[in-house]
N, C-alpha and C positions, 0 to 999 in steps of 0.2 A: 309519909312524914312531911313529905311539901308540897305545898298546894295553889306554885307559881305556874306561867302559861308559857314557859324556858325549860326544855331537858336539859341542856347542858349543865346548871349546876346539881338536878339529879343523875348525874350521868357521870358527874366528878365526883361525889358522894358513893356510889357503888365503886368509883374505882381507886379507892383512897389506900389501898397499899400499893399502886403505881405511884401517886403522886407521891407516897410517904417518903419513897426512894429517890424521888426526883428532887425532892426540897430535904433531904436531908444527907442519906448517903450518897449522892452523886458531887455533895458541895462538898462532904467532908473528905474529898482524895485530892482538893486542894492543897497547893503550897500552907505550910504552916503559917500563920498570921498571931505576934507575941507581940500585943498591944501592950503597951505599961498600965494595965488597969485591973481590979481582980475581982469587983461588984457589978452587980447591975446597972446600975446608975451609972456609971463609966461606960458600960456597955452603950445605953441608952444612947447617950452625949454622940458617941463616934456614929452610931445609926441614924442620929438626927442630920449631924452632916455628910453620911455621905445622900442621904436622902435629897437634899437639899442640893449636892450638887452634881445628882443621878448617878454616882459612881459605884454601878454594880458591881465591879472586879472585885474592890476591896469589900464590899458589905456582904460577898459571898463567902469573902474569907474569914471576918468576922463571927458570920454564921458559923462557920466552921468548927473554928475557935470556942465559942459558946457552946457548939453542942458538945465540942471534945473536954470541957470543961464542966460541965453538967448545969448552964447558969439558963437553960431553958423552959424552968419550973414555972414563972413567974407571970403573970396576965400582963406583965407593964415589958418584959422581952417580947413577948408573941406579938402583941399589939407598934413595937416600934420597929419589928422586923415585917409586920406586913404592911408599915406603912415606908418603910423601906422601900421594897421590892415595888409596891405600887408608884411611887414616886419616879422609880427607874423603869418603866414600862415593862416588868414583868412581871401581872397578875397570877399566872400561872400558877409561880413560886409565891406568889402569897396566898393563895387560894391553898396549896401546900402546907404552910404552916399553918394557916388556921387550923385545917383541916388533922393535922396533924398533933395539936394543942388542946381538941375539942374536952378534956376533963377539967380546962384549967379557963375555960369560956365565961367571961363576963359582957357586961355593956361594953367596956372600954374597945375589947377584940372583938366584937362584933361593928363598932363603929369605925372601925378602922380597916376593914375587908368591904364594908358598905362603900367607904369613903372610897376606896379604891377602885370600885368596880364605877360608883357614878364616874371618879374621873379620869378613866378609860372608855367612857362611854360604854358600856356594859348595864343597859338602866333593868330591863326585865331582871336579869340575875342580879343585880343589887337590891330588888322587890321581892325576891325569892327568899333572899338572906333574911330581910326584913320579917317576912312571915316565918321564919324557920326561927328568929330572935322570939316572936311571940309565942309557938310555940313550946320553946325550952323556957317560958316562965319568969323572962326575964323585962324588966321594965324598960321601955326606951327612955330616951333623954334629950334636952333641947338641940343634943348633934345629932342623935339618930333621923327624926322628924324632917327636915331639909332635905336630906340625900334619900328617903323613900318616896318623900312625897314626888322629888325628880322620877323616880321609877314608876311611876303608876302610867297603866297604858290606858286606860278607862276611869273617867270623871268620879264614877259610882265607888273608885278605890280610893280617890282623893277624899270626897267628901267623909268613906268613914272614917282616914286618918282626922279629917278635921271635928267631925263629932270626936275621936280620943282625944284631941289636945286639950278638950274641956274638962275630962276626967284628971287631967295628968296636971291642972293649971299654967298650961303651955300656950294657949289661945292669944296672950299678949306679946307674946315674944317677936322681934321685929325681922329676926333672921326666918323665923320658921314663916312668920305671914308675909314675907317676901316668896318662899316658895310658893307657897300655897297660892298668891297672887299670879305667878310666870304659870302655874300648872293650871289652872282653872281657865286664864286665859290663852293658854293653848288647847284646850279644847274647846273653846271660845264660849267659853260658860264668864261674860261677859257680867249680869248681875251677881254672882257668886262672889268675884273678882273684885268688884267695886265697893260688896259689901264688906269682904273681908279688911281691903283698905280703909273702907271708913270707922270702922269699927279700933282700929287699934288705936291705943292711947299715944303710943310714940310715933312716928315718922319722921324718918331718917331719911337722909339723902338716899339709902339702900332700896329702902322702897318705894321713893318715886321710881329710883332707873326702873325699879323690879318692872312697874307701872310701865312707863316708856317704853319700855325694851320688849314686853309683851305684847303689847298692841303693834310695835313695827314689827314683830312675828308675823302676827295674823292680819299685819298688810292694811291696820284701822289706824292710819297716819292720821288724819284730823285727829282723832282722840289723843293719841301720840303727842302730837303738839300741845291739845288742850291743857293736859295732864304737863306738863312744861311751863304751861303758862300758871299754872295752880301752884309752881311752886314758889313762886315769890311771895304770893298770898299766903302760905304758911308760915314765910319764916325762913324753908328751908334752902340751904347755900346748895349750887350747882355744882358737880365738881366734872372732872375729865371725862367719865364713863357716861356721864350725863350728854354730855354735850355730842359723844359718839352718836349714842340712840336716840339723839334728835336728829344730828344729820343722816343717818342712817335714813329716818323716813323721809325727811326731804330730797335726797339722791333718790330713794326707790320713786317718790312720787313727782319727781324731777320738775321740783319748787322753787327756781333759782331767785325768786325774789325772798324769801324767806330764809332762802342758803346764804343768800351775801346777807341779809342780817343776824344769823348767826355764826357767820365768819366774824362777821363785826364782837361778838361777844365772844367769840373765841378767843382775840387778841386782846379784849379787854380784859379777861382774866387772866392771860399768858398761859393758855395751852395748848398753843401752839405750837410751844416748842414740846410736846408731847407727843411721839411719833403716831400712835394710834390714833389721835384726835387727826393731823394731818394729814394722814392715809384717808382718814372718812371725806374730809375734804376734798382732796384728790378724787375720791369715787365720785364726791356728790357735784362736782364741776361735771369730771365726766359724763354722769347721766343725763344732766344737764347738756351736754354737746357745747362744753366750754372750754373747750381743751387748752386754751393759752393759760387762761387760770390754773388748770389741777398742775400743766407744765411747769409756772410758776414758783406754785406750794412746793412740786417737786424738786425744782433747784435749790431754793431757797434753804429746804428741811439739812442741818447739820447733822444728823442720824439717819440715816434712812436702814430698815428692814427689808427682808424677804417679801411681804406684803407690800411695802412702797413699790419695788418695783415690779411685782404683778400687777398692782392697781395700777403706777403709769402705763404698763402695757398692755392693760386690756383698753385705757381708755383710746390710745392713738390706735391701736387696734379693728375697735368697734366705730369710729370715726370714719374709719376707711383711711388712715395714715398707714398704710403695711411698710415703705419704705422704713417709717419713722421707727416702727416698732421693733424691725430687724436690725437701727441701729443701736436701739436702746438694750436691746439684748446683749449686742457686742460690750455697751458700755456696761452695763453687769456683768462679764465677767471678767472683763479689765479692772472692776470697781473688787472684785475678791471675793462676791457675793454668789452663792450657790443656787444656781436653780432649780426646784425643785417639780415636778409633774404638773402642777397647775399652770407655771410660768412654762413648759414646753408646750402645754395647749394652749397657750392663747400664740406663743409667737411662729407655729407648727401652719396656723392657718394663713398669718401675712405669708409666709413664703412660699402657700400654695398660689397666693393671689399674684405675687410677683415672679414665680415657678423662677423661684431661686433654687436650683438644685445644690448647688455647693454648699450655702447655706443648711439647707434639708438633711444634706448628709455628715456636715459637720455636730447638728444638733441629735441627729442619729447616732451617731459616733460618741457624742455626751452621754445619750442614754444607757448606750450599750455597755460603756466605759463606770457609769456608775449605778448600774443597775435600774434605773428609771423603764416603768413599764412593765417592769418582769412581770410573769403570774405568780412568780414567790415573793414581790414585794408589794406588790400592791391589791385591792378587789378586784375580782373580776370586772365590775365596771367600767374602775379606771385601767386595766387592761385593756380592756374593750378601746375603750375611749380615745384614750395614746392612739392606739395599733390602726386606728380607723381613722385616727387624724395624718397619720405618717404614710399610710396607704393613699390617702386621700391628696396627700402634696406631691409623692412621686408617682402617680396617675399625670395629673395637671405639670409634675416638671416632663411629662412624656417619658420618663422610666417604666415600661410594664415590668420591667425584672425584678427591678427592686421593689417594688408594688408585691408582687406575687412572691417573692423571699419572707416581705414583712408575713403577707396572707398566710405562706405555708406554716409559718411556727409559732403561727397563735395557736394557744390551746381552747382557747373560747372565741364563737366567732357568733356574731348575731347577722340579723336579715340586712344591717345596713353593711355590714364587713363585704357580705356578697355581692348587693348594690355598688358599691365603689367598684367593686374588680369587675363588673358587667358593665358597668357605664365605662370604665376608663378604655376597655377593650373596645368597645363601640367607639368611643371617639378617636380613638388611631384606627381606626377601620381593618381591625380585627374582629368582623361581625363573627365568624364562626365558633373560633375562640371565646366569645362573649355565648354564645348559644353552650356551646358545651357545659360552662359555666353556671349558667341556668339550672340545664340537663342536672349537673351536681350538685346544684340548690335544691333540686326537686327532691334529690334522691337521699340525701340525706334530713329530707323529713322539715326543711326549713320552707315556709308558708310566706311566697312571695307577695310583695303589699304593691300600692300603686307607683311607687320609687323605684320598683323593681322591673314593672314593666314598661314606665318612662324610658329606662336603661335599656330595655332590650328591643324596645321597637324603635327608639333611636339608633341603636347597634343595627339594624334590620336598615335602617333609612344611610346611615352611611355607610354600610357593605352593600349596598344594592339586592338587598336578600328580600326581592318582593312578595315571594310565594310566604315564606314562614312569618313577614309582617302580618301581614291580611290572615293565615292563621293567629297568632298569639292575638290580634285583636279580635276576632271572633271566639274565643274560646276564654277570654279573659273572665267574663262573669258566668257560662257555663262552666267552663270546667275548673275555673282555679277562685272561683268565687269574691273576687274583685271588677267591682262595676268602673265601667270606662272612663274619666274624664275627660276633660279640653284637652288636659298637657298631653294625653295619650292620642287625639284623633288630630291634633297637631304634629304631631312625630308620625302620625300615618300620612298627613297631607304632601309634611317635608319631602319623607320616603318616597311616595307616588311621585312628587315634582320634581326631583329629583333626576327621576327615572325617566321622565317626559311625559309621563302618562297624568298629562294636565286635568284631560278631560274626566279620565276616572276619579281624580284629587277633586276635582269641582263639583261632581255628584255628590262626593262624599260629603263635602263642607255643605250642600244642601240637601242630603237625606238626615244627616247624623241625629240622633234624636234630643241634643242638650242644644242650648242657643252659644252660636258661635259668637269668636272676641277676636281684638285687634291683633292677636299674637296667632291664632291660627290663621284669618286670611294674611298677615303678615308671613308667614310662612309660605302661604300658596302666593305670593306678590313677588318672593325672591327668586320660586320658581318659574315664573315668568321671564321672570328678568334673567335666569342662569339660561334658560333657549326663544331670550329674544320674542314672546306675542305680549306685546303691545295688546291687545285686544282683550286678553283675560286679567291685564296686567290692571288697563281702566278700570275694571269692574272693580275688582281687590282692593285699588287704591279707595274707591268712593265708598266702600265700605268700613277703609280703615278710617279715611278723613269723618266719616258719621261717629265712631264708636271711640276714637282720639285723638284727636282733629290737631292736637299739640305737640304729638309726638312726631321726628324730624324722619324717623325712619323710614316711612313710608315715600316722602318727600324726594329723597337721596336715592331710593329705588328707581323711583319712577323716572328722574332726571337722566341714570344712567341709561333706564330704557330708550329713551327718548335721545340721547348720546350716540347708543349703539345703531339706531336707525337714522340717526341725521337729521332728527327734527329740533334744530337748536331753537326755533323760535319756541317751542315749548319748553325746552330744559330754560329758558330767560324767561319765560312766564312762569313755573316754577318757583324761581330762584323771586322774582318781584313777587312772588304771593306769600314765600318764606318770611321775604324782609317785611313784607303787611302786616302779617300778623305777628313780629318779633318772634318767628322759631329759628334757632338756630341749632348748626350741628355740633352736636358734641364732640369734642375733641379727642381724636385718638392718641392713647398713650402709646408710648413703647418704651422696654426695660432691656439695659442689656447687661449681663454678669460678668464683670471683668476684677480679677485680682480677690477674689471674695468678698465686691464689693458691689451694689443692684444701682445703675446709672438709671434714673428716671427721664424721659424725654416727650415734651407734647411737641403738633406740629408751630413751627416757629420760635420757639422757646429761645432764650437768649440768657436762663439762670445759670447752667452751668459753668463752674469755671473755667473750662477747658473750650467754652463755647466757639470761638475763632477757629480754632483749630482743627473742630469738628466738620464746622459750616467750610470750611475749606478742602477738609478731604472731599466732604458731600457735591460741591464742586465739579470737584476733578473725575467725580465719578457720573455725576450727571452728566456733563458736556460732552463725551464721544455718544451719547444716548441718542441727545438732541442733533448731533452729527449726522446719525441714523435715521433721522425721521421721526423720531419717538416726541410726542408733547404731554406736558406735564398735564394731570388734571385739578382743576383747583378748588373742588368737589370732592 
């Protein structure tokens, strides 16, 4: 009978006297519900609002009511109880009714299980319904056409809808060739698209966005804009959704000459004060790396949404502001605003960067407290995803416990779940623990990638586990069928140097078979420098200074070599070839977590408020040092 590329709604079809019981006799052991109404039409009115204002409690009771009542004959009940249940996010029960109504099926309930399913995102089984409408002989109409054409997964299905709108006198209609235009251009049937736009008599503001909005789908921004620019030329006014799917492409193509001029138009229309339009804004500074601006939009906004403040915090976020972002969080939930999964990933990662643990655990404590993460509330993805960001910051706050607590009670774990637990054990110099790890990566049939053996031969390099290094690198693309990289003969070099076994590390960086980089001899430069030879230490440097002659690292090695040997006329030659070529060293941070609160500190700094008081304990703490013999380094 259906001939869609979804079982599931063949699957709800075979099992329709489950559902019949679900959508009918499980509502009706409901409290009794004695509306003052006694037709349909009455009926209809209270299903519109509770639709309207998602309130399933009452429209189940309702239902009830009407079944107990007998007022469910009627295509114009079926139809405003399945659009009910859809509107309240439960297709299920409107799949139920339909399904349960099928002798009393018209256009009207079929356009209204359609509607549902598009907007649930359910598009193949709302395609299904569509063929299953044409089969029972029934004609579609100007609402069926939009919500199928959304469901088509192949080009070859759109175009036949588009050949029927010809038979049906439907081909001018501006709602259906707004579809047709977003669908065709998602599969980036590009001259289809443009024909269909040209071709229609009307255009609406609907169909440019349609226009716009398509092409920054498929990431064709110049046209995006062009098609923006076309609309003054017609005539047609620009309204708010317009001016999104402009900035939209300019954020992704990170245009800020073209973003401040339609900011400029954005203010000159006043939509500004339209939360949506300045959330796009926000992102499109953002991507821009404008962050005082999107900061701005954001104070500024007298509304702000769920989405304003994950857009401000992915932008200080992605900036490298983690401080900024973890306090922007506190201020969301001071502000009464709920966060939801996307807003734990983005603010999950500043607090690995700043290994705020309190912070980690307070936002752990959120989740746990409101179900965020579950594998019963959300896809397995975003399980995934949570559970590997939350592992991933109490690694980095140095917790393996709570690392390994998250680990244990994932139900679904993918190859990077095992990579965080295998890296983070290597890095507290738990190599064995990281091996065993493996060991049960292997065993339970998970196909380690090249992140996985970064992890373990790094684990190998800081437990001093020489022997099982030198295997897992030799056995890497026999036996486990990943070929070697840099980062991997780098983490052997570390490992070797490490160990003092300089000379074996030296070989290796000139047998290996790929051409080495600044970051492997940089590795064999520090091992130099951890047992003091000067001599292998030159070599390394002149290799580094050829391949990146700008970076400070190598610099700052070589000085302390030359420190720890006594050769200051070199560490001041150094230091005068540093000042030559304007390289300086980067500034070390330090964080410290007091009060549930991340103190950010470079050296010399003078912002903090507290800064006197600080530089005074520091003082009192230096000078029995210096007492001792001890001298500062200023390097």
């Amino acid at each position: 009978m259906f001939y869609g590329r979804s079982n599931l709604f063949s699957a709800v079809v075979a099992s329709r006297t489950r559902f019949r019981f679900l959508g009918v006799a499980s509502i009706s052991s409901l409290q009794p519900f004695e509306p003052n109404i006694e037709t349909i039409p009455g009926c209809i009115s209270f299903l519109q609002m509770f639709a309207k204002n998602s309130n399933l409690y009452k429209g189940k009771e309702l239902h009830s009511w009407m079944f107990k009542h007998d007022l469910l004959g009627s295509p114009l009940s079926i139809t405003s109880l399945i659009n009910m249940y859809s509107k309240c996010d439960h297709i299920s029960y409107a799949l139920s009714v339909f399904l349960t109504s099928k002798d009393i099926h018209n256009v009207y309930t079929y356009n209204a299980i359609i509607a549902g399913f598009v907007g649930n995102n359910l598009n193949d089984e709302d395609f299904e319904l569509y063929v299953d409408m044409r089969h029972q002989g029934l004609q579609p109409d100007k609402f069926t056409f939009p919500c199928a054409i959304k469901g088509c997964s192949e080009v070859v299905e759109v175009k036949k809808i588009h050949a029927l709108l010809f038979k049906f006198g439907l081909e001018s209609d501006v709602f259906i060739g707004s579809a047709l235009v977003n669908c065709y251009l998602k599969f980036r049937a590009m001259s289809e698209s443009y024909n269909v736009f040209n071709e229609l008599l009307v255009r609406n503001v609907v169909l440019w966005n349609a226009m716009i909005n398509g092409y920054v789908h498929i990431e064709e921004f110049e046209m995006a804009l062009e098609i923006f620019r076309k609309t003054n030329e017609d005539g047609s006014l620009p309204n708010n959704f317009t001016a999104t799917g402009v900035l939209s492409a300019l954020a992704m193509s990170a245009d800020i000459i073209n973003g401040r001029s339609m900011h400029g138009f954005v203010i000159k229309k006043g939509y500004e004060s339209v939360v949506s339009v300045s959330n796009t804004l926000i992102d499109m500074y953002g991507k821009c790396k404008c962050v005082d601006d999107a900061s701005r939009i954001f104070e500024c906004m007298a509304e702000k949404d769920l989405f304003s403040w994950n857009t401000i915090l992915s932008v200080h976020e992605q900036s490298g502001d983690q401080h900024g972002a973890v306090e922007l969080f506190h201020r969301m939930l001071d502000a009464g605003a709920r966060p939801d999964l996307v807003t734990i990933t983005i603010v999950l990662p500043a607090c690995s960067h700043l290994a705020a643990l309190l912070h980690a655990k307070e936002i752990h404590r959120y989740m746990i407290v409101n179900g965020l993460g579950s594998s019963k509330t959300v896809s397995d993805f975003d399980h995934l995803l949570v559970n590997n960001t939350l592992m991933d910051v109490y690694v980095k706050c140095g917790t393996m416990r709570y690392a390994y607590m998250v680990f244990d009670k994932m139900i679904f774990r993918d190859v990077a779940s095992w990579n965080i637990m295998i890296m983070g054990f290597g890095m507290h110099g738990q190599g064995n623990e990281a091996l065993s790890m493996f060991d049960f990566m292997c065993a339970e049939k998970i196909a380690p990638d090249e992140v996985t053996f970064i992890a373990i031969l790094s684990a190998c390099s800081h437990a001093g586990l020489l022997r099982q290094g030198r295997e897992y690198l030799s056995q890497m693309e026999s036996v486990y069928g990943v070929v070697p990289t840099i980062e991997h003969y780098a983490c052997v070099v570390d490992m070797l140097g490490r160990a003092g076994q300089l000379d074996e590390a030296y070989e290796l960086l000139l047998a290996m078979p790929i051409e080495s980089n600044a970051v492997v001899w940089r590795a064999f430069l520090a091992a130099c420098r951890l047992h003091g030879n000067s001599t292998f230490a030159e070599v390394a440097a002149k290799h580094i200074n050829e391949l990146d002659p700008e970076h400070c690292g190598s610099y700052v090695l070589m000085s302390n070599i030359y420190g720890a040997a006594g050769q200051y006329e070199a560490v001041s030659d150094l230091r005068l070839t540093m000042k030559g070529q304007n390289i300086n060293k980067n500034p070390g941070y330090s964080w410290i977590e007091v009060n549930n609160s991340v103190h950010i500190f470079v050296t010399g700094d003078q912002n903090h408020p507290e800064a006197n008081s600080i530089y005074a304990s520091l003082d009192s703490l230096i000078a029995p040092l210096c007492e001792h013999g001890y001298a500062l380094s200023s390097l």
